[in-house]
N, CA, C, O and CB atoms as a CASP TS submission, in Angstrom:
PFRMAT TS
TARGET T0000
AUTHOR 0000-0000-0000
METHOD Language model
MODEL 1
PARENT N/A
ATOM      1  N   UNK     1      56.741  -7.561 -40.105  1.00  0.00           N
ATOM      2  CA  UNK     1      55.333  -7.595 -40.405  1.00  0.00           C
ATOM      3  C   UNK     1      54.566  -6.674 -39.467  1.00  0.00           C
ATOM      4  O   UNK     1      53.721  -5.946 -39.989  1.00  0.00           O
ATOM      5  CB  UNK     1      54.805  -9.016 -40.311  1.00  0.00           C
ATOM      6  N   UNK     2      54.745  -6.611 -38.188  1.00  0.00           N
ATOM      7  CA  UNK     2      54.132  -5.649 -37.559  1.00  0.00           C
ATOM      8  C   UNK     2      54.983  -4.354 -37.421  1.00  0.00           C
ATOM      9  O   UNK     2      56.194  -4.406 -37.636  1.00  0.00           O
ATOM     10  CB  UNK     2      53.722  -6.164 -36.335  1.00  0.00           C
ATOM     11  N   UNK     3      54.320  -3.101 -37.038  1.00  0.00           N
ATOM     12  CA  UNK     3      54.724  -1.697 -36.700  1.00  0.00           C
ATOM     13  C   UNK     3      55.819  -1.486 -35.996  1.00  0.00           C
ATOM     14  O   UNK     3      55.971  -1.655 -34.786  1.00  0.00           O
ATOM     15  CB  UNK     3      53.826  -1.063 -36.043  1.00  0.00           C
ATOM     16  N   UNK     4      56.520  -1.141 -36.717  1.00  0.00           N
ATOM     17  CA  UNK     4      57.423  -0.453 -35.407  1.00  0.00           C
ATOM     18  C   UNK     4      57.031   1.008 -34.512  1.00  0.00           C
ATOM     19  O   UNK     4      56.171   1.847 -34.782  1.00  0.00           O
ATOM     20  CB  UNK     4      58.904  -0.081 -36.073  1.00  0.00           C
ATOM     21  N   UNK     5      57.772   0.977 -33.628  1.00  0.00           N
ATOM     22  CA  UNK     5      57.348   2.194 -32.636  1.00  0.00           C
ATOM     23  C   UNK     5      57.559   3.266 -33.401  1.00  0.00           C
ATOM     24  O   UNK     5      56.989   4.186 -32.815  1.00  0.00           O
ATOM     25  CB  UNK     5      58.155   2.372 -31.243  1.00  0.00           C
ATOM     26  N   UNK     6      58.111   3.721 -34.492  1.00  0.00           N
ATOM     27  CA  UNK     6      58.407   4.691 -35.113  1.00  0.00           C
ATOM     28  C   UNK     6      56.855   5.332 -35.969  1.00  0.00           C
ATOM     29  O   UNK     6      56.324   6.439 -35.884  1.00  0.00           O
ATOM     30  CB  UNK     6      59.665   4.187 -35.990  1.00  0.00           C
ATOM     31  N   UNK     7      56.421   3.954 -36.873  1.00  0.00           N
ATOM     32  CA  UNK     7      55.669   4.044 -37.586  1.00  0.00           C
ATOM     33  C   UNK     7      54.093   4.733 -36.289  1.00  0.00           C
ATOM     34  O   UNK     7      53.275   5.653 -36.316  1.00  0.00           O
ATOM     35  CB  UNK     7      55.741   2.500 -38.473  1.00  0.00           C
ATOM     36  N   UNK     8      54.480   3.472 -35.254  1.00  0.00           N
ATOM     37  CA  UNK     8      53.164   4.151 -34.771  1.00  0.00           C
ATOM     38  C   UNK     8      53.327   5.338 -33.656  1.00  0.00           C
ATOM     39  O   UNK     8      52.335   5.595 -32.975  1.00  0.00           O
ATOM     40  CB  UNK     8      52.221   2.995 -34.125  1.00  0.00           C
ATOM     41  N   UNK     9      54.205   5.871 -33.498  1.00  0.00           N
ATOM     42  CA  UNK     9      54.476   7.047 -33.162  1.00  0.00           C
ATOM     43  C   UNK     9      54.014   8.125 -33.732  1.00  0.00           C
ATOM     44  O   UNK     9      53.471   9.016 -33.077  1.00  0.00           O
ATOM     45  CB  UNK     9      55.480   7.133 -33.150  1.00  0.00           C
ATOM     46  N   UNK    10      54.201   8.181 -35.245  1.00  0.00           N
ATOM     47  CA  UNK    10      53.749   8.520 -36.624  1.00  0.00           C
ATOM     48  C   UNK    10      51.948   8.474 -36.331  1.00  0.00           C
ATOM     49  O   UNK    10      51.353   9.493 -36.681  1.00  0.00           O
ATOM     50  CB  UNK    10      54.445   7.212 -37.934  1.00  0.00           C
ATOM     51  N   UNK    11      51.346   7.663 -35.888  1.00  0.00           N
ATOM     52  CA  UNK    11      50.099   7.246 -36.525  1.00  0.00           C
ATOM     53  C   UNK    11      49.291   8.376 -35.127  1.00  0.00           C
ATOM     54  O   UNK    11      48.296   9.100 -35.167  1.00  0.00           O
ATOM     55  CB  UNK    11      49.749   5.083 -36.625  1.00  0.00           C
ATOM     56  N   UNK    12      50.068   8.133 -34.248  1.00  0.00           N
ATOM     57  CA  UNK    12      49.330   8.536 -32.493  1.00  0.00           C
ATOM     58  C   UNK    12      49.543  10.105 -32.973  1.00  0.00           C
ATOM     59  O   UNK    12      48.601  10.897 -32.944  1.00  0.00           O
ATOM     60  CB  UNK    12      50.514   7.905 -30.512  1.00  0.00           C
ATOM     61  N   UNK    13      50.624  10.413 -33.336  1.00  0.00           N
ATOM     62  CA  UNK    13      51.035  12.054 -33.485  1.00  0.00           C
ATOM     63  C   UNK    13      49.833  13.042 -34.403  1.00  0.00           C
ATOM     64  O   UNK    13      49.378  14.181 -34.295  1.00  0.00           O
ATOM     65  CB  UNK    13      52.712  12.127 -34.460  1.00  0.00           C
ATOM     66  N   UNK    14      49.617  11.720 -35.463  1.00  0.00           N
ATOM     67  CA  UNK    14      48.630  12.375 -36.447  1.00  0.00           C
ATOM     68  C   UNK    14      47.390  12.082 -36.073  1.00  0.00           C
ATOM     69  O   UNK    14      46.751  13.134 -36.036  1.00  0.00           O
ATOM     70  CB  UNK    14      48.766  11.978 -37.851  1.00  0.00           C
ATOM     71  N   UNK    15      46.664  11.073 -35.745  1.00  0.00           N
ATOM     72  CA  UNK    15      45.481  11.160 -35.055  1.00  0.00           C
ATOM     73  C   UNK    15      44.730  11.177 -33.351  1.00  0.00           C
ATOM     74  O   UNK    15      43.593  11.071 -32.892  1.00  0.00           O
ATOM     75  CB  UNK    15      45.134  10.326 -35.611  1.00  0.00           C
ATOM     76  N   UNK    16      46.103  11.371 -32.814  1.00  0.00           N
ATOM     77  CA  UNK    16      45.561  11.197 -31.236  1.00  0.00           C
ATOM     78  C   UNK    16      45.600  12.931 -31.096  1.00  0.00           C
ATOM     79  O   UNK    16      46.236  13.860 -31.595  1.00  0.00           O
ATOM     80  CB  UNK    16      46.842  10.081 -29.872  1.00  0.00           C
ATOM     81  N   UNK    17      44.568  12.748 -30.150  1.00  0.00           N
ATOM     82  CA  UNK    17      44.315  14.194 -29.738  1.00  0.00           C
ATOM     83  C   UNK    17      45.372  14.518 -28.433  1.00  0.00           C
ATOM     84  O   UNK    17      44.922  15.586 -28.016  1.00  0.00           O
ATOM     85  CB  UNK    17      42.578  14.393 -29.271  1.00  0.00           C
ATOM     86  N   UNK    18      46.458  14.189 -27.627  1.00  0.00           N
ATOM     87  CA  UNK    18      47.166  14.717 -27.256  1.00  0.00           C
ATOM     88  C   UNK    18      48.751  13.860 -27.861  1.00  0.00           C
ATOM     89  O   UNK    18      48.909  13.267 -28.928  1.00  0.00           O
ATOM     90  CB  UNK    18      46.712  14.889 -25.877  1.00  0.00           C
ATOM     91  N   UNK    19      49.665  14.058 -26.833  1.00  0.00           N
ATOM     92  CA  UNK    19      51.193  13.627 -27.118  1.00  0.00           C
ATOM     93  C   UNK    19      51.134  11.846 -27.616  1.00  0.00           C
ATOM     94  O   UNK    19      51.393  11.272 -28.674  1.00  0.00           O
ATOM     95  CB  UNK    19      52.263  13.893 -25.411  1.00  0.00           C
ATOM     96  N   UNK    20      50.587  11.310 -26.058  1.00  0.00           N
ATOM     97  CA  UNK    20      50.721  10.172 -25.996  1.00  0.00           C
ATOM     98  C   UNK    20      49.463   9.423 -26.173  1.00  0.00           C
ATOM     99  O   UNK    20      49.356   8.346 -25.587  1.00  0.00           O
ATOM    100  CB  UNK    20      51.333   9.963 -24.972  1.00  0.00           C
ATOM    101  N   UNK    21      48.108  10.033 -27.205  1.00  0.00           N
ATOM    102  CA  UNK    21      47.011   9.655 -26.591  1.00  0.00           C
ATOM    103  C   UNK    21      46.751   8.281 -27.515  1.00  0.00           C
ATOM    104  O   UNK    21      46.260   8.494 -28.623  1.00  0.00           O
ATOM    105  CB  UNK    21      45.834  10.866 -26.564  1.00  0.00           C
ATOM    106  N   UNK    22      47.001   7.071 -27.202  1.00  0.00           N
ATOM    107  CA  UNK    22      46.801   6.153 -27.845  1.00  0.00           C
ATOM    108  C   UNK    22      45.569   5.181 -27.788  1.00  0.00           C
ATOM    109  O   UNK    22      45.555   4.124 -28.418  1.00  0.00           O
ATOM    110  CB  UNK    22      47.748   5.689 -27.695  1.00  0.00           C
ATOM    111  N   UNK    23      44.401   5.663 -26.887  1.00  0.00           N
ATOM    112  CA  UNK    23      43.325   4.987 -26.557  1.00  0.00           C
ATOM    113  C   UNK    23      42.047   5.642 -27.123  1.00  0.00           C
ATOM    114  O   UNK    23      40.912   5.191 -26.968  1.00  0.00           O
ATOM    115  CB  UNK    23      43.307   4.850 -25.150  1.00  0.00           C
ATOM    116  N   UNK    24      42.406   6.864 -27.862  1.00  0.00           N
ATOM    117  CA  UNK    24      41.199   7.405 -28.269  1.00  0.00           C
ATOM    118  C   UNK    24      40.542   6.502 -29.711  1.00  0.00           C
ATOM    119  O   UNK    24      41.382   6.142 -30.535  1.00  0.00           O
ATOM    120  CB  UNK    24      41.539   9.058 -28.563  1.00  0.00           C
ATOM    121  N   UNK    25      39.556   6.273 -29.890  1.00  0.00           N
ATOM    122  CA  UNK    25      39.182   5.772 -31.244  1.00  0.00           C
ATOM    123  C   UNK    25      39.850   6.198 -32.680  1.00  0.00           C
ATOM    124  O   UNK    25      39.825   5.552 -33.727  1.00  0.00           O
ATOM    125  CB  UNK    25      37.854   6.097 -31.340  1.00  0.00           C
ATOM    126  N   UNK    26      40.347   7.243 -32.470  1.00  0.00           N
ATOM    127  CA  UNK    26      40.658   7.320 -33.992  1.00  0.00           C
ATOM    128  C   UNK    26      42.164   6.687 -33.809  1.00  0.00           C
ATOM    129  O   UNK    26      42.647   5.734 -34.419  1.00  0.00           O
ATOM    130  CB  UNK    26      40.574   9.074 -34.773  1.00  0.00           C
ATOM    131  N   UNK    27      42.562   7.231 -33.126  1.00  0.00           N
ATOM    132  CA  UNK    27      43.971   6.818 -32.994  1.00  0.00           C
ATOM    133  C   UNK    27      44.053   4.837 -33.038  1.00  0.00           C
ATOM    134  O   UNK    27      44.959   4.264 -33.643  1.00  0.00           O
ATOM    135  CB  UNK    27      44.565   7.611 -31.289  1.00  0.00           C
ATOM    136  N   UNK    28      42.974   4.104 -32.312  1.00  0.00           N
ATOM    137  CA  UNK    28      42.783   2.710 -32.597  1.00  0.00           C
ATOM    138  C   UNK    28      42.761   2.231 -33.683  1.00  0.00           C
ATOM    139  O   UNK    28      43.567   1.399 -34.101  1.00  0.00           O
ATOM    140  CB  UNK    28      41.882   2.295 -32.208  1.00  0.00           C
ATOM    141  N   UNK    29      41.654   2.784 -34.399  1.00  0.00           N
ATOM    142  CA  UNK    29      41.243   2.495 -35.938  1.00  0.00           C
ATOM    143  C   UNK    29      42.705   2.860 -36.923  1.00  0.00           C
ATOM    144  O   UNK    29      43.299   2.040 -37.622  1.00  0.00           O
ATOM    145  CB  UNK    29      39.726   3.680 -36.440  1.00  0.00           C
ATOM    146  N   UNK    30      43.002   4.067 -36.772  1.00  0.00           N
ATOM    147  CA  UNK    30      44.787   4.471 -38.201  1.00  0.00           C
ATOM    148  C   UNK    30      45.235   2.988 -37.332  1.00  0.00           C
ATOM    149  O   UNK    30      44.818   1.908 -37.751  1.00  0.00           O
ATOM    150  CB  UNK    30      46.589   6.779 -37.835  1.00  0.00           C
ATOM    151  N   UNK    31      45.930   3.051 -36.358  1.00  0.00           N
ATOM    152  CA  UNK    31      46.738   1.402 -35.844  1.00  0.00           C
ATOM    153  C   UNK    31      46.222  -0.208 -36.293  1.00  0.00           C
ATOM    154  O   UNK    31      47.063  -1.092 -36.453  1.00  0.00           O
ATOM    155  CB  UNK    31      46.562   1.280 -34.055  1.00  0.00           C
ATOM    156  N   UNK    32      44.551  -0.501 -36.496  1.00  0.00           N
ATOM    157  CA  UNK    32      44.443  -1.292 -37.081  1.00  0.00           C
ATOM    158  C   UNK    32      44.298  -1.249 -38.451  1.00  0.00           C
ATOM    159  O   UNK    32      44.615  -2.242 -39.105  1.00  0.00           O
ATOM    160  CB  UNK    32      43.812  -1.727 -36.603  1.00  0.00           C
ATOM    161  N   UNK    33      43.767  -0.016 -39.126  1.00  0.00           N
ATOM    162  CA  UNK    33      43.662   0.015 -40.179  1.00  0.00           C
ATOM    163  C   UNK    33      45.429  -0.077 -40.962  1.00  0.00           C
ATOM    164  O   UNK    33      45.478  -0.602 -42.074  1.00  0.00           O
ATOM    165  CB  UNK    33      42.716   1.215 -40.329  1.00  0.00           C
ATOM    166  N   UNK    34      46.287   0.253 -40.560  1.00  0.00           N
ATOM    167  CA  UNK    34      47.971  -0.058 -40.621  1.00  0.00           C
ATOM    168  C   UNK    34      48.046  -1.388 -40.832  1.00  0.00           C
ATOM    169  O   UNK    34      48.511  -1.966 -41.815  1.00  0.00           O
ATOM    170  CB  UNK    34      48.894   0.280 -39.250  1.00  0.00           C
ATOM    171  N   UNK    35      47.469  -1.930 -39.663  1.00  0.00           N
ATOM    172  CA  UNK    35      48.286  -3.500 -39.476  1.00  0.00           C
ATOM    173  C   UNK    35      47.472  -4.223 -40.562  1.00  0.00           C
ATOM    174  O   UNK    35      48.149  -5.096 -41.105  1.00  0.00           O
ATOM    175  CB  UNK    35      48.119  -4.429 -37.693  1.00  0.00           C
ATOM    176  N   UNK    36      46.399  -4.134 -40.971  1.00  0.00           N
ATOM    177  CA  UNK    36      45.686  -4.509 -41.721  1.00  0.00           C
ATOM    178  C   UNK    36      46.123  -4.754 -43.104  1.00  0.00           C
ATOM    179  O   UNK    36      46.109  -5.825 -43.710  1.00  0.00           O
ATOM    180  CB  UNK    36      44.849  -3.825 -41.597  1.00  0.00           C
ATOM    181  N   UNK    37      46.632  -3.251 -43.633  1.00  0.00           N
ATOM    182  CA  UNK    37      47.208  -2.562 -44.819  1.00  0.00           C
ATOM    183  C   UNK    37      48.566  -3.754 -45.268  1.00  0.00           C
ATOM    184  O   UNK    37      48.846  -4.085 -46.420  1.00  0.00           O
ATOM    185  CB  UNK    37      47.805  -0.738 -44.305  1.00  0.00           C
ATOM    186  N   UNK    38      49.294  -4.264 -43.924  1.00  0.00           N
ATOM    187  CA  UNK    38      50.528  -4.220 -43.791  1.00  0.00           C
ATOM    188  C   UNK    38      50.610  -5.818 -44.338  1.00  0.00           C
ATOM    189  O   UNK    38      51.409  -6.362 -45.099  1.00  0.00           O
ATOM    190  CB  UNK    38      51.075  -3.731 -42.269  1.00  0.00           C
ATOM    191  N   UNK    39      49.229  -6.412 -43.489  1.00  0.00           N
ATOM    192  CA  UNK    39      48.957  -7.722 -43.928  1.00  0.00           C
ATOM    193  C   UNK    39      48.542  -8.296 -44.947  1.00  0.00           C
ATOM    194  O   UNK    39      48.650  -9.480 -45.265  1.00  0.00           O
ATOM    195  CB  UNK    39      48.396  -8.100 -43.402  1.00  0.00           C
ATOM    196  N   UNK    40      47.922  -7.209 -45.618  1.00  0.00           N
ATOM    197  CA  UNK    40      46.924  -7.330 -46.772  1.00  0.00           C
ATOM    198  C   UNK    40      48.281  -7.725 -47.523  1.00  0.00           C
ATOM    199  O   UNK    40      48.267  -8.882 -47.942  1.00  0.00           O
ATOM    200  CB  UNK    40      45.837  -5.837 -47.348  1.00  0.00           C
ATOM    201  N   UNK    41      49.297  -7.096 -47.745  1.00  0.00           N
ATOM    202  CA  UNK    41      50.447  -6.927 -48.773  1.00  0.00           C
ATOM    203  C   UNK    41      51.097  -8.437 -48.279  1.00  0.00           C
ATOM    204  O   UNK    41      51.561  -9.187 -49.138  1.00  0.00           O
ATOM    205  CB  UNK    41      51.605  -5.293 -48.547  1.00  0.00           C
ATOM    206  N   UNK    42      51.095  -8.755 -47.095  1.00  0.00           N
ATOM    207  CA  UNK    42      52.163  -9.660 -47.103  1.00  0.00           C
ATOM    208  C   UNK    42      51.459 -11.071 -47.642  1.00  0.00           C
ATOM    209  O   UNK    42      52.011 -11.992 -48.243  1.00  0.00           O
ATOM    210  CB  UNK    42      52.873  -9.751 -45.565  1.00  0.00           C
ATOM    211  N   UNK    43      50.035 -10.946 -47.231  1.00  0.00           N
ATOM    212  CA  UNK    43      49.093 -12.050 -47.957  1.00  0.00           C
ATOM    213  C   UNK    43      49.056 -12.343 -49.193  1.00  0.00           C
ATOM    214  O   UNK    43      49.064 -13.506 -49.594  1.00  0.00           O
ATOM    215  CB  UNK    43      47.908 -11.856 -47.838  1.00  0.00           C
ATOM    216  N   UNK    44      49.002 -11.102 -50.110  1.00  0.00           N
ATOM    217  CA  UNK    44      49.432 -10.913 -51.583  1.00  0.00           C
ATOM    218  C   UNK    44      50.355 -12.155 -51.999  1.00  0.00           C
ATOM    219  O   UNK    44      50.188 -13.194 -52.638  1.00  0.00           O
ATOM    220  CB  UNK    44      50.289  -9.445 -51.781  1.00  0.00           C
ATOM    221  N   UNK    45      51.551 -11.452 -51.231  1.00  0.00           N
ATOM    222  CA  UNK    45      52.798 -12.406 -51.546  1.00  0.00           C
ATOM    223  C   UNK    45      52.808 -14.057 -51.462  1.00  0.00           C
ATOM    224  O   UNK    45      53.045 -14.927 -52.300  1.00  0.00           O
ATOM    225  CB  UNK    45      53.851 -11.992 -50.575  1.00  0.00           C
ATOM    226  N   UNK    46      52.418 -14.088 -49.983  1.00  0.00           N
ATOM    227  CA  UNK    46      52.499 -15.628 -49.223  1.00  0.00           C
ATOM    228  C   UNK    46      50.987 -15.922 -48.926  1.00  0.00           C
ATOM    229  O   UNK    46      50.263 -15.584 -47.989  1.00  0.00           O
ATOM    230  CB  UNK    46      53.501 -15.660 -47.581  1.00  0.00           C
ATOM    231  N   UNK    47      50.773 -16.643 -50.012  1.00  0.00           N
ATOM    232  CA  UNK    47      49.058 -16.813 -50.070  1.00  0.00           C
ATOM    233  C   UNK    47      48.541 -18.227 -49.246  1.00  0.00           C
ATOM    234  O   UNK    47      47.390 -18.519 -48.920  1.00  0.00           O
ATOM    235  CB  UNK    47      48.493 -16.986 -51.912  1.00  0.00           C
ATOM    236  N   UNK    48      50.083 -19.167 -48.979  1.00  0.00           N
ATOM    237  CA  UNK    48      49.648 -20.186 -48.374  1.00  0.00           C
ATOM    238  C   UNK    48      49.777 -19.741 -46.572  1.00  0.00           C
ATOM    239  O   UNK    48      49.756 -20.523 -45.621  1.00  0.00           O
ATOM    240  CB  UNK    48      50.559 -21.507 -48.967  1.00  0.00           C
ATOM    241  N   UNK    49      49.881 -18.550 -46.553  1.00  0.00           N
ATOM    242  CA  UNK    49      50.374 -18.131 -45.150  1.00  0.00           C
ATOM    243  C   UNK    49      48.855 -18.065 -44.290  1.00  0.00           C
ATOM    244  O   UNK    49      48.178 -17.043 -44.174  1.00  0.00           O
ATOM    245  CB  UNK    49      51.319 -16.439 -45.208  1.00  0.00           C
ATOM    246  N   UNK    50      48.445 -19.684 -43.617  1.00  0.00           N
ATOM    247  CA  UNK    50      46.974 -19.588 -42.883  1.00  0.00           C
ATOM    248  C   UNK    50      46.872 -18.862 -41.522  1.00  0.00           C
ATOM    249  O   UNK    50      45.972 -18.158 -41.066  1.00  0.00           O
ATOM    250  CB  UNK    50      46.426 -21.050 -42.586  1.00  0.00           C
ATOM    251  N   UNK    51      48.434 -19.362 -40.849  1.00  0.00           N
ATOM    252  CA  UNK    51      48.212 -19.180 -39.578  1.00  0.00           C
ATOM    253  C   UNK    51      48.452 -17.395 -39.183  1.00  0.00           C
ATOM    254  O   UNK    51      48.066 -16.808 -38.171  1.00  0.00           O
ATOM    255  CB  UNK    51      49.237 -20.270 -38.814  1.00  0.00           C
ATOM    256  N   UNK    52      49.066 -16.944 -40.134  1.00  0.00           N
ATOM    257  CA  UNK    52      49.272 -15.204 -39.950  1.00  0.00           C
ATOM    258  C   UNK    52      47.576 -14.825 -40.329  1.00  0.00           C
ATOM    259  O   UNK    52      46.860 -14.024 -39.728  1.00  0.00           O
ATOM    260  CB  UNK    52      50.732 -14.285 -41.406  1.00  0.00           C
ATOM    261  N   UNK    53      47.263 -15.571 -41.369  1.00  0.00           N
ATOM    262  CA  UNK    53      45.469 -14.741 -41.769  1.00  0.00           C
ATOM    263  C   UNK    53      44.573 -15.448 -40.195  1.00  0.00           C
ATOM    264  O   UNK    53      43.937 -14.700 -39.453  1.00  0.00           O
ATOM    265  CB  UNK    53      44.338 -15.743 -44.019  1.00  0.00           C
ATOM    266  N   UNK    54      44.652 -16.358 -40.041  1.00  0.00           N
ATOM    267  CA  UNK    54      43.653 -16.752 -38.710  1.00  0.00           C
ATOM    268  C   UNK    54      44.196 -15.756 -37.916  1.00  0.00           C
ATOM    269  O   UNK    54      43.237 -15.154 -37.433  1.00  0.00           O
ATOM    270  CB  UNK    54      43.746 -18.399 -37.927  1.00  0.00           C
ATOM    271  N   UNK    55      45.247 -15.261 -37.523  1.00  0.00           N
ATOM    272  CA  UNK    55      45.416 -13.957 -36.325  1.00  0.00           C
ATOM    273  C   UNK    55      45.153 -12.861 -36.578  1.00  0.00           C
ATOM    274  O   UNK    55      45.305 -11.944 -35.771  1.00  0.00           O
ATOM    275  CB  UNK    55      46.613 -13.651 -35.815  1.00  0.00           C
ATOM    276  N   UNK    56      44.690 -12.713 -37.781  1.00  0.00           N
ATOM    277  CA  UNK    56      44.024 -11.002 -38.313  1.00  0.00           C
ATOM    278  C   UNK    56      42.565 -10.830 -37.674  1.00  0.00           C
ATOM    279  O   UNK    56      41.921  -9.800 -37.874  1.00  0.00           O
ATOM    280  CB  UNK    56      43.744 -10.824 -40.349  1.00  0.00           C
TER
END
């Protein structure tokens, strides 16, 4: 359910403004906007799933 280092390796490469820059805003926002994406789908599925939606 959550990112692997690959995926967000992927996410920092394409929106962080250097190698490792993982604190800049855009680079925050693609990482939540991901986990978000990731949850949205698994909610789909498992609709009685409360305690994963209360940690979003």
């Amino acid at each position: 359910m959550a990112l692997n280092a690959e995926q967000k390796s992927e996410i920092v490469a394409k929106y962080g403004r250097g190698e490792n820059d993982t604190g800049s805003p855009e680079v925050q926002v693609a990482l939540l906007s991901a986990r978000i994406n990731e949850l949205t789908e698994h909610f789909s599925q498992h609709k009685h799933d409360h305690h994963s939606r209360r940690g979003l």
